[in-house]
C-alpha positions as CSV (number, residue, x, y, z in Angstrom):
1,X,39.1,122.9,-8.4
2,X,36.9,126.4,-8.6
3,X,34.0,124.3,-7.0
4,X,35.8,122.5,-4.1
5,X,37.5,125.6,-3.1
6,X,33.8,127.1,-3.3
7,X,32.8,124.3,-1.2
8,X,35.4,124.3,0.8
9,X,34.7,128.0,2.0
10,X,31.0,127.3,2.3
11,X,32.0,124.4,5.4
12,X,34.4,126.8,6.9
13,X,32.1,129.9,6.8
14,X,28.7,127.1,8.0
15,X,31.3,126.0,10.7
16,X,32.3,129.4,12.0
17,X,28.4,130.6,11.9
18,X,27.5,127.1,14.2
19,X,30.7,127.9,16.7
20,X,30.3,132.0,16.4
21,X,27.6,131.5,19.6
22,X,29.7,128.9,21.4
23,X,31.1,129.1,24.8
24,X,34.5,127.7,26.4
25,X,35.8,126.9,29.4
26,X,39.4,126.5,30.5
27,X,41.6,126.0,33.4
28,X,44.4,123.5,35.1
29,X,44.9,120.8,36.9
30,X,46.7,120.4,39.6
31,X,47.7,117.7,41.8
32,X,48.0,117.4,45.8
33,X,51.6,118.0,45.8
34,X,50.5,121.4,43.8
35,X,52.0,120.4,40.5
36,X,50.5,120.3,37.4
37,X,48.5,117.1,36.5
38,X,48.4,115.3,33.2
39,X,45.6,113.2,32.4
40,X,42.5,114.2,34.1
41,X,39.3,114.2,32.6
42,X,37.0,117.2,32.6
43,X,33.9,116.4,32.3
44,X,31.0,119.3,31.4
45,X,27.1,118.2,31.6
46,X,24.7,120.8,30.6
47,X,21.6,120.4,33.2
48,X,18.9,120.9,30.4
49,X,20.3,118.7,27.2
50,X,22.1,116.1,29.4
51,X,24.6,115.7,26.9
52,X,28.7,115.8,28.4
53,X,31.6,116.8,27.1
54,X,34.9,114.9,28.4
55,X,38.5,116.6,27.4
56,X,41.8,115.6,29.2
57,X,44.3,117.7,30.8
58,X,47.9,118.2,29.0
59,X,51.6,117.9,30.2
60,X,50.7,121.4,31.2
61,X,47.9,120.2,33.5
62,X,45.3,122.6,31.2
63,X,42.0,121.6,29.5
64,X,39.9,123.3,27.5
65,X,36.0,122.8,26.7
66,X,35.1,124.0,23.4
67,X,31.6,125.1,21.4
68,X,29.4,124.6,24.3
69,X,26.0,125.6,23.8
70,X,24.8,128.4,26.5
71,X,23.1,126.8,29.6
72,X,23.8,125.7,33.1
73,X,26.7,123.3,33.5
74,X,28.2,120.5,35.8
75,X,31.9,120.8,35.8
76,X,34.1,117.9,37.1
77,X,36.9,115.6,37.2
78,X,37.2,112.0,37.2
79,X,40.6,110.8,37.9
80,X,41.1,107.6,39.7
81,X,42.9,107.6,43.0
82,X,41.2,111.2,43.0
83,X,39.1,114.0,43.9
84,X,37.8,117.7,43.1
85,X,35.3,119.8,44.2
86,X,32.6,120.0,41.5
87,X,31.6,123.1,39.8
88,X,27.6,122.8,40.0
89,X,25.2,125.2,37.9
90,X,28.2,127.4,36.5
91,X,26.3,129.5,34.1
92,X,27.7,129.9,30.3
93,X,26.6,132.7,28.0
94,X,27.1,132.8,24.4
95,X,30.2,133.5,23.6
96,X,31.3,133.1,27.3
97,X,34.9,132.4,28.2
98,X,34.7,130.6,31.4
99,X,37.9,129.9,33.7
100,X,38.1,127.3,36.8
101,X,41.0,125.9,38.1
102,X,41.1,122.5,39.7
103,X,42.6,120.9,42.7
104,X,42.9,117.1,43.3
105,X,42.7,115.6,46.7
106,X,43.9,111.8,47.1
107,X,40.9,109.3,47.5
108,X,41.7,105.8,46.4
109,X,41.0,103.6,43.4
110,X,37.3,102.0,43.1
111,X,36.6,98.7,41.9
112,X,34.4,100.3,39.7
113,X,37.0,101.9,38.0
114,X,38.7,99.4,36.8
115,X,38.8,97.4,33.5
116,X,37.3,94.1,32.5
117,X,41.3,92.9,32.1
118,X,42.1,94.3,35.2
119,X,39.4,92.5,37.3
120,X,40.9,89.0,35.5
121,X,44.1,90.2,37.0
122,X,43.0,91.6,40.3
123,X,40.2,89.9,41.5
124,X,41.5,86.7,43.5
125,X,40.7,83.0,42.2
126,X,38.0,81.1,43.5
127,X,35.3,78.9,42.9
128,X,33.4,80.3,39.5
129,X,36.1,82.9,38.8
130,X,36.5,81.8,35.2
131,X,32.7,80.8,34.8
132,X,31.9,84.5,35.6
133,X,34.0,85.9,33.2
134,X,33.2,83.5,30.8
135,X,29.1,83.9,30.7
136,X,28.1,87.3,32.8
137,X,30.8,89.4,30.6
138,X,29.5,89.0,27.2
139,X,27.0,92.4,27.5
140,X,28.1,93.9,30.3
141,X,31.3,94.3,32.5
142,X,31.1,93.5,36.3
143,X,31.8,97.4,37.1
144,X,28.5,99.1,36.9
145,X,26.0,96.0,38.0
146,X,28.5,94.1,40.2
147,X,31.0,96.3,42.1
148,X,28.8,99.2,42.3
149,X,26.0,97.5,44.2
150,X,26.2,95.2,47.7
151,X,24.0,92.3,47.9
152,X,23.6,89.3,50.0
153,X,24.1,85.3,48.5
154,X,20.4,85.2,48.0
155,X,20.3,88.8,46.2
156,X,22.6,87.7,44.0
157,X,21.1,84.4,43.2
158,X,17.6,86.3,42.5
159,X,20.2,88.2,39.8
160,X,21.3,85.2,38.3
161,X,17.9,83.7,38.0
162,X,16.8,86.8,36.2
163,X,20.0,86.3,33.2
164,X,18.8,82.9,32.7
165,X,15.5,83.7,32.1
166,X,16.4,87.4,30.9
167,X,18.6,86.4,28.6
168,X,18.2,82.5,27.7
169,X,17.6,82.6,24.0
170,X,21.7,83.2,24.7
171,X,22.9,81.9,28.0
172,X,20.8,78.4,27.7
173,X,22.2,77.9,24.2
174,X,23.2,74.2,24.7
175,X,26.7,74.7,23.5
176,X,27.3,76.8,26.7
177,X,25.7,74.0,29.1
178,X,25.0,76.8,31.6
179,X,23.6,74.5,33.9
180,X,22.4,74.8,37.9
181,X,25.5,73.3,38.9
182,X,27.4,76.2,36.8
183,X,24.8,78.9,38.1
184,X,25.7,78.1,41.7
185,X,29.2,78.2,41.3
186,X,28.4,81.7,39.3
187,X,26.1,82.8,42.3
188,X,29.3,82.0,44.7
189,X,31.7,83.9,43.3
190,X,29.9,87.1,42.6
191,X,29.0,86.8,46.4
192,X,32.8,86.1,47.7
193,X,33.9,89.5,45.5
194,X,31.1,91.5,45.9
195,X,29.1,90.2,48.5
196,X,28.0,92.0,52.2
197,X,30.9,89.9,53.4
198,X,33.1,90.4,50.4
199,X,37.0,89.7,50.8
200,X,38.2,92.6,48.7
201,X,40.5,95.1,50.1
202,X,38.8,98.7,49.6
203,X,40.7,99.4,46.6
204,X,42.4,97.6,43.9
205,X,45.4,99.8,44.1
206,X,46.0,98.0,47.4
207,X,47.4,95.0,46.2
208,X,50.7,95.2,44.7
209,X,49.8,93.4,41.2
210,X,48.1,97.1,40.7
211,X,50.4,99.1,39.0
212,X,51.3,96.5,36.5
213,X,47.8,96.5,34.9
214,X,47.4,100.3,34.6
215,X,48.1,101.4,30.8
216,X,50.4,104.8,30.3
217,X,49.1,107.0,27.4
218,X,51.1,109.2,25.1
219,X,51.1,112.8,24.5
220,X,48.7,112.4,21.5
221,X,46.7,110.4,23.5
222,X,45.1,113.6,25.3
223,X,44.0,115.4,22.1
224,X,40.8,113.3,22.3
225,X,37.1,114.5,23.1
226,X,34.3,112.7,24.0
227,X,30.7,114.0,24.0
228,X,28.4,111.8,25.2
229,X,23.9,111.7,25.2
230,X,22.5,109.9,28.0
231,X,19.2,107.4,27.4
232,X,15.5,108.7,28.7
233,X,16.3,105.5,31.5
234,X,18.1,103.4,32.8
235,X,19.0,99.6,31.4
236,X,18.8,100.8,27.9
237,X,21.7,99.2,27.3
238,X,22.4,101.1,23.6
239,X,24.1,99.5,21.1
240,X,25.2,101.7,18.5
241,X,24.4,105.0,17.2
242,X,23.7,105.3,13.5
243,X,23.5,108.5,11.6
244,X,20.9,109.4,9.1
245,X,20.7,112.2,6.2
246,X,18.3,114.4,8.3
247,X,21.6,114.4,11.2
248,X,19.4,112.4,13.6
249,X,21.1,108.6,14.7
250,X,19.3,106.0,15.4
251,X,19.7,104.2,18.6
252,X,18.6,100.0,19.1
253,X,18.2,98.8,22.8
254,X,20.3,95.9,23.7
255,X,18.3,92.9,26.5
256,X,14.5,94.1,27.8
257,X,14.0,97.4,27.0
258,X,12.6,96.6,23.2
259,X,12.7,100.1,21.6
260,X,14.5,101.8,18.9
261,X,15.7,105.7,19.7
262,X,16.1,108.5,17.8
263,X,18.9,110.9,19.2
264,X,18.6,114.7,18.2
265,X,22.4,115.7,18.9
266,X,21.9,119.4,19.4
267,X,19.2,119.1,21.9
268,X,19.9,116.0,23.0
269,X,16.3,114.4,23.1
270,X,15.6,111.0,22.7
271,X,12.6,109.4,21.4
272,X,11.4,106.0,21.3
273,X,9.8,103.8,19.9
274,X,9.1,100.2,21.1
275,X,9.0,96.7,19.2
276,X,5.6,94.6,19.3
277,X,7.5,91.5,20.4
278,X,7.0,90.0,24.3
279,X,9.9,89.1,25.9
280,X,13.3,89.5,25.4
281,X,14.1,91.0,21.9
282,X,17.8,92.0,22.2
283,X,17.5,94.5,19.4
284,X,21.2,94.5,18.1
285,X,21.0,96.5,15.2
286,X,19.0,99.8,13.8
287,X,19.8,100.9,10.3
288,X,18.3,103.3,8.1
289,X,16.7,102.8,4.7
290,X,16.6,104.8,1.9
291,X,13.0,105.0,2.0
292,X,13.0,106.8,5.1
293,X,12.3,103.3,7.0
294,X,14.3,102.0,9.7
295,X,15.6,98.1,10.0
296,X,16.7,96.4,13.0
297,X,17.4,93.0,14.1
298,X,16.2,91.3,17.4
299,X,18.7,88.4,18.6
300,X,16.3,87.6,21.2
301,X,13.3,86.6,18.5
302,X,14.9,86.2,15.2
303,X,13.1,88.6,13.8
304,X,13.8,91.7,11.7
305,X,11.4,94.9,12.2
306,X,11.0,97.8,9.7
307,X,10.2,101.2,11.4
308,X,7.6,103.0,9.2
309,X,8.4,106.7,9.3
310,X,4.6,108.0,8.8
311,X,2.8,105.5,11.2
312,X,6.2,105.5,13.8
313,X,5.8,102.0,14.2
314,X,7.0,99.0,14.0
315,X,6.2,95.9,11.6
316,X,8.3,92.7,12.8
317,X,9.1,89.7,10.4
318,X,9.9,86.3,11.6
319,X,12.6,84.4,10.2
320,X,13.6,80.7,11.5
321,X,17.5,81.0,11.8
322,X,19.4,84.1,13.8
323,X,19.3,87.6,13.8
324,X,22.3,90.0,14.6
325,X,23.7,92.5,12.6
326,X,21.7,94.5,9.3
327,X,23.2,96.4,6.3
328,X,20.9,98.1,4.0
329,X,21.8,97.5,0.1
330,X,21.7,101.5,-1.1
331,X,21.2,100.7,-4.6
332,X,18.4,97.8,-4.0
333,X,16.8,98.0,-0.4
334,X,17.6,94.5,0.4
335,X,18.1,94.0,4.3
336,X,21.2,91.7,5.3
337,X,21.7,90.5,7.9
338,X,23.8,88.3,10.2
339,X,23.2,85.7,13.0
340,X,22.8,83.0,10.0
341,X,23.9,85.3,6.7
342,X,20.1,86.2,5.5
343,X,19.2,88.8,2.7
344,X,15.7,90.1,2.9
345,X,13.8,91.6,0.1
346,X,11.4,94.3,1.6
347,X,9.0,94.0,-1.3
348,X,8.0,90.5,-1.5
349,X,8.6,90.6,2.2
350,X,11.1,87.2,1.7
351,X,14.2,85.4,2.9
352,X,17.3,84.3,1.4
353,X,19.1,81.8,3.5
354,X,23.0,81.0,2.9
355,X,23.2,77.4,4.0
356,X,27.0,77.7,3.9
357,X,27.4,80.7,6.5
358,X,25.1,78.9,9.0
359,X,26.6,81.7,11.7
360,X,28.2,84.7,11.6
361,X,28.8,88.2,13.1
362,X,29.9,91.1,11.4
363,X,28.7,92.3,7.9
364,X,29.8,94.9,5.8
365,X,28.8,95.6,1.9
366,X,31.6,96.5,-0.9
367,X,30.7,98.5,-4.1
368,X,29.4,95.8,-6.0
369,X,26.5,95.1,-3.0
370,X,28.0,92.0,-1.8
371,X,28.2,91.1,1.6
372,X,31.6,90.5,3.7
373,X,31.5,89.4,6.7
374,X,32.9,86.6,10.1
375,X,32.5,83.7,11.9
376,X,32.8,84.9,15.4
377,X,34.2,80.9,16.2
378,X,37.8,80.3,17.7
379,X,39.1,79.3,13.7
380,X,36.1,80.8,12.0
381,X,37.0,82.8,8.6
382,X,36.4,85.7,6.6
383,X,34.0,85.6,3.9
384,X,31.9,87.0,0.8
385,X,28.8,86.3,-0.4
386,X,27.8,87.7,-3.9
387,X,24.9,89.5,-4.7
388,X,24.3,88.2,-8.0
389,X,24.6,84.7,-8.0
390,X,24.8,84.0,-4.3
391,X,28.3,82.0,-4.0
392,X,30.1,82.0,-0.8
393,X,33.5,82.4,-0.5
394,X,35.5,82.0,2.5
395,X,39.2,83.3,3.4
396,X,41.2,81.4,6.2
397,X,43.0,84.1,8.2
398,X,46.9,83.6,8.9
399,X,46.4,84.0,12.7
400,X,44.8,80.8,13.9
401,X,42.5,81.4,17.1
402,X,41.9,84.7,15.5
403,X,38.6,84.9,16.1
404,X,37.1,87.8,14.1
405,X,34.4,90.0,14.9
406,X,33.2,92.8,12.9
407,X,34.1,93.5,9.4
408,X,34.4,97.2,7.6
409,X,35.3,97.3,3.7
410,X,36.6,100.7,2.9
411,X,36.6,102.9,0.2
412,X,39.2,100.8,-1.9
413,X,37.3,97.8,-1.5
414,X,40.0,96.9,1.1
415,X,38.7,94.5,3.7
416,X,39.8,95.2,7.5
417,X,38.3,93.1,10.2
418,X,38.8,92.7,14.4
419,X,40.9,89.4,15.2
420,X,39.5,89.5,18.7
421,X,41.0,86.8,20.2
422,X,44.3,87.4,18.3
423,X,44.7,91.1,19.7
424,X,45.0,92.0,15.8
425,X,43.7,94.1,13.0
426,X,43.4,91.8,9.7
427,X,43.4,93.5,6.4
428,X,42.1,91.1,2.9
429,X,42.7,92.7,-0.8
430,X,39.9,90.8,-2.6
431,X,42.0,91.6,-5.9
432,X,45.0,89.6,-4.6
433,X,43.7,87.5,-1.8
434,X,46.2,88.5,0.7
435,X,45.8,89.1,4.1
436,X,47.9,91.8,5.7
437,X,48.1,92.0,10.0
438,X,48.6,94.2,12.4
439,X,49.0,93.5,16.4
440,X,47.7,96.1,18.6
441,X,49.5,96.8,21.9
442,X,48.4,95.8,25.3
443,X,47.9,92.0,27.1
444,X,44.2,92.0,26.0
445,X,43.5,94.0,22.9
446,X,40.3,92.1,21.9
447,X,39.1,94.4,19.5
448,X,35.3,94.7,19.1
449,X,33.6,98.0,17.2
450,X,35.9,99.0,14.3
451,X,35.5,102.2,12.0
452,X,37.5,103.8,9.5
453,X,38.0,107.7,9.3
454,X,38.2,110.5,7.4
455,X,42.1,110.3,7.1
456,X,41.7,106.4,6.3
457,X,43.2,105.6,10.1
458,X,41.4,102.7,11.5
459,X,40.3,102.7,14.8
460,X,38.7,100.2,17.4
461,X,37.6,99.8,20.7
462,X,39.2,97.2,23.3
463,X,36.3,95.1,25.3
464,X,38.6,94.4,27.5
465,X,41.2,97.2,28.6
466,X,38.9,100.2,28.6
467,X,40.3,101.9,25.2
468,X,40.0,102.8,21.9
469,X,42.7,102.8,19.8
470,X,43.7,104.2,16.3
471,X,45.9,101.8,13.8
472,X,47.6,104.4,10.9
473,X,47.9,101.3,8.2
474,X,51.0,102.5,6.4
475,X,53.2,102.5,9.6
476,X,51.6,100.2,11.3
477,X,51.4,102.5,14.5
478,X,48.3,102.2,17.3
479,X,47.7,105.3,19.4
480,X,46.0,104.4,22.7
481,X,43.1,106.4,23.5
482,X,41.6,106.5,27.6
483,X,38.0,106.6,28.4
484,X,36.0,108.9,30.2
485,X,34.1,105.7,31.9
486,X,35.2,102.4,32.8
487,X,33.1,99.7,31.6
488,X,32.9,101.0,27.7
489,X,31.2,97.7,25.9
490,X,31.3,99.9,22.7
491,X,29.8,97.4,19.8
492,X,29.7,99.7,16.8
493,X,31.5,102.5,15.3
494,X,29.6,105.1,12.2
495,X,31.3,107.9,10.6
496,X,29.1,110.8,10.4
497,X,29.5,113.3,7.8
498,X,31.3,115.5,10.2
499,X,34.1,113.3,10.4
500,X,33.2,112.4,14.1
501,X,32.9,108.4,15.0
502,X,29.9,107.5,16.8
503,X,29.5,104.8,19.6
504,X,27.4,103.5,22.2
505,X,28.4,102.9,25.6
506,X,25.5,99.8,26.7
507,X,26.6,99.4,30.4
508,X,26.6,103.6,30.7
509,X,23.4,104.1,29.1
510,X,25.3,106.5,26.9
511,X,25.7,107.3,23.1
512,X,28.1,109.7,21.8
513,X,31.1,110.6,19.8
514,X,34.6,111.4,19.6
515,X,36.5,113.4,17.6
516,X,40.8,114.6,18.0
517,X,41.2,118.2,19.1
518,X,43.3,120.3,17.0
């Protein structure tokens, strides 16, 4: 007890020293009508480390920005349907308590705004409606490289042509039969929505379906804060952000850009470091060793590549079946992986294949080292693969459809998992073999990254509705959570030490974390 009350001053004393320096800024929100506004989110870029912080505005229409670092800072609101003046190069001190007030002027509702579930429900039906959503929404929304952009039929054709090729170790999978016929009627639609002749009123909140797809947060809902590190470019497309002892996190590049990063979160800097493979690599996973290496995994080559912290580069090993997600065995080294379940011995440099988990999806490890993880297929199951003698064992979940994506086994050696398709959370005792499940609110939940905090709440991210949400597991209640950006894609959630949950935004370029005000 003597010792964790020691420690337990220590973090308090190391926590006032790191905030002692820190500025603030607060202020209100108010509407056009004059009245306060609930909801809004305040968003505060420092012009040197690029890195924004994102709060919301209360019932009381006030925000505060907390533990900013000193520096020149962009201060505004986004608010769909609305508009402020921004604050450009206001200029913090240490210690500084800043004030501005803002005041929101109508403007309208982009399409850019809007989430993947609206744009099922809003965009009008058409030839290639549901091929769109079906093959251009798998990495990306249609928000930032769709309805952000005009283009003529043959601009968007010359787009199209670039995913096949871009991306055909996925699209041209013959299960998908993305044929020319298919591409044309892609090419169509995109051009009837978002074309130079596009039929889309200027706003989404014009048509009268509108209001009926907008989700209404709680109170508890605006406790949450975002701070967010943009890429060195654009089209990183970052998966995931994962933390390492040294408090660096380590970044992987999703489609062409074929790098790892390494984020610094107090200055913000991002170095890189690319893979030797031509092409497409699609690295989907980067993952710490031990040893001080780095692992990643590259869809778009099958390969797995070890990061060598004293050359900084980047060996690649080729493996015949797919690559998708790693975990790192602490206690032995070995690299797992999904795509096909694969364990990988980094000294005799070999493969293990698991001929009875031909594909899969998410992977997490228990105590005993073995490997839990999910057929991403419209029945596909649960599953455990031991680390001693290499049985599979696999788990029908209750839902049927459920689809599950990725897998987390907590602290208990309790099993939770993301029934995307189902709109669920699933929970497995391995000691019982019972599943547990929990819907999640909303007409599209799809649950995709999936992490597990501090307090043992569960949260995930919705693919589709623009959210993330928290699941308390002994009431069985969700809390809602908005985003500071449409479009969120987040793939992966990691805990760091400092309780915050890390994520990476692909379509935004952006890594970051959130964490619930006090």
């Amino acid at each position: 007890m003597r010792l964790s009350a020691s420690l337990g001053m220590i973090s308090l004393i190391a926590l006032a020293i790191s905030t002692a320096d820190a500025a603030t800024i607060t202020g209100t929100v108010k509407g056009p009508d004059g009245q306060v506004f609930r909801g809004a989110f305040v968003q505060a870029r420092n012009a040197k480390t690029k890195i924004t912080v994102n709060v919301l505005s209360d019932n009381q229409g006030r925000y505060r920005v907390e533990n900013l670092a000193a520096g020149d800072y962009r201060v505004q609101i986004r608010a769909p349907g609305y508009q402020a003046d921004t604050v450009n190069a206001m200029a913090l001190t240490p210690d500084q308590n800043a004030t501005h007030d803002f005041a929101l002027k109508a403007s309208y509702v982009r399409w850019t705004d809007i989430s993947m579930y609206q744009g099922i429900q809003l965009l009008p039906e058409a030839r290639g409606k549901n091929l769109f959503f079906i093959h251009c929404m798998a990495c990306h929304g249609f928000e930032t490289r769709m309805a952000a952009v005009k283009r003529n039929e043959d601009g968007w054709r010359d787009r199209v042509n670039y995913m096949r090729e871009a991306m055909a170790y996925f699209i041209a999978r013959p299960q998908l039969n993305f044929n020319d016929q298919k591409a044309e009627d892609v090419v169509s639609y995109i051009n009837h929505v978002f074309g130079e002749d596009s039929v889309l009123p200027r706003s989404p909140a014009d048509l009268p379906q509108y209001n009926d797809t907008v989700r209404k947060f709680s109170d508890d809902a605006l406790k949450i804060v975002y701070t967010e590190y943009e890429t060195p470019g654009p089209n990183r497309m970052p998966w995931s952000a994962h933390p390492t002892k040294d408090g660096s996190f380590w970044v992987p590049y999703y489609g062409r850009a074929n790098k790892i990063g390494r984020l610094n979160p107090e200055t913000g800097e991002m170095k890189e470091y690319p893979v030797p493979h031509l092409g497409t690599a699609a690295i989907h996973s980067a993952v710490p060793h031990p040893d001080g290496s780095v692992w990643l995994t590259e869809q778009g080559s099958n390969k797995l590549g070890r990061w060598d912290p004293k050359t900084e580069k980047i060996t690649e090993y080729q493996d015949a079946v797919g690559k998708h997600t790693v975990k790192i065995d602490p206690r032995t080294g070995d690299v797992w992986s999904t795509g096909a379940l694969t364990r990988f011995d980094p000294k005799t440099e070999k493969f293990t294949h698991f001929p009875d988990v031909p594909t899969c999806y998410g992977i997490d490890l228990d105590a005993e080292g073995n490997a839990w993880f999910t057929e991403l297929l419209p029945n596909g199951k649960i599953g455990k693969a031991d680390a001693k003698t290499g049985k599979v064992t696999k788990y029908t979940i209750p839902t049927q459809g459920a689809r599950p994506r990725r897998i987390v086994v907590d602290g208990e050696g309790i099993v939770w998992f993301a029934e995307f398709d189902a709109g669920k959370i699933g929970r497995f005792d391995p000691k019982t073999e019972t599943f547990k499940e929990f819907p999640l609110p909303g007409p599209k939940a799809t649950p995709y990254a999936l992490g597990i905090d501090a307090d043992k709440k569960v949260w995930y991210s919705s693919e589709y509705m623009d959210v993330v949400g928290r699941l308390d597991p002994d009431t069985g209640k969700v809390i809602e959570y908005p985003l500071p950006r449409a479009e969120n894609t987040m793939r992966d959630f990691f805990l760091d030490d400092k309780g915050r949950m890390w994520f990476g935004s692909p379509a935004n370029d952006r890594v970051g974390y959130f964490h619930l005000a006090k």
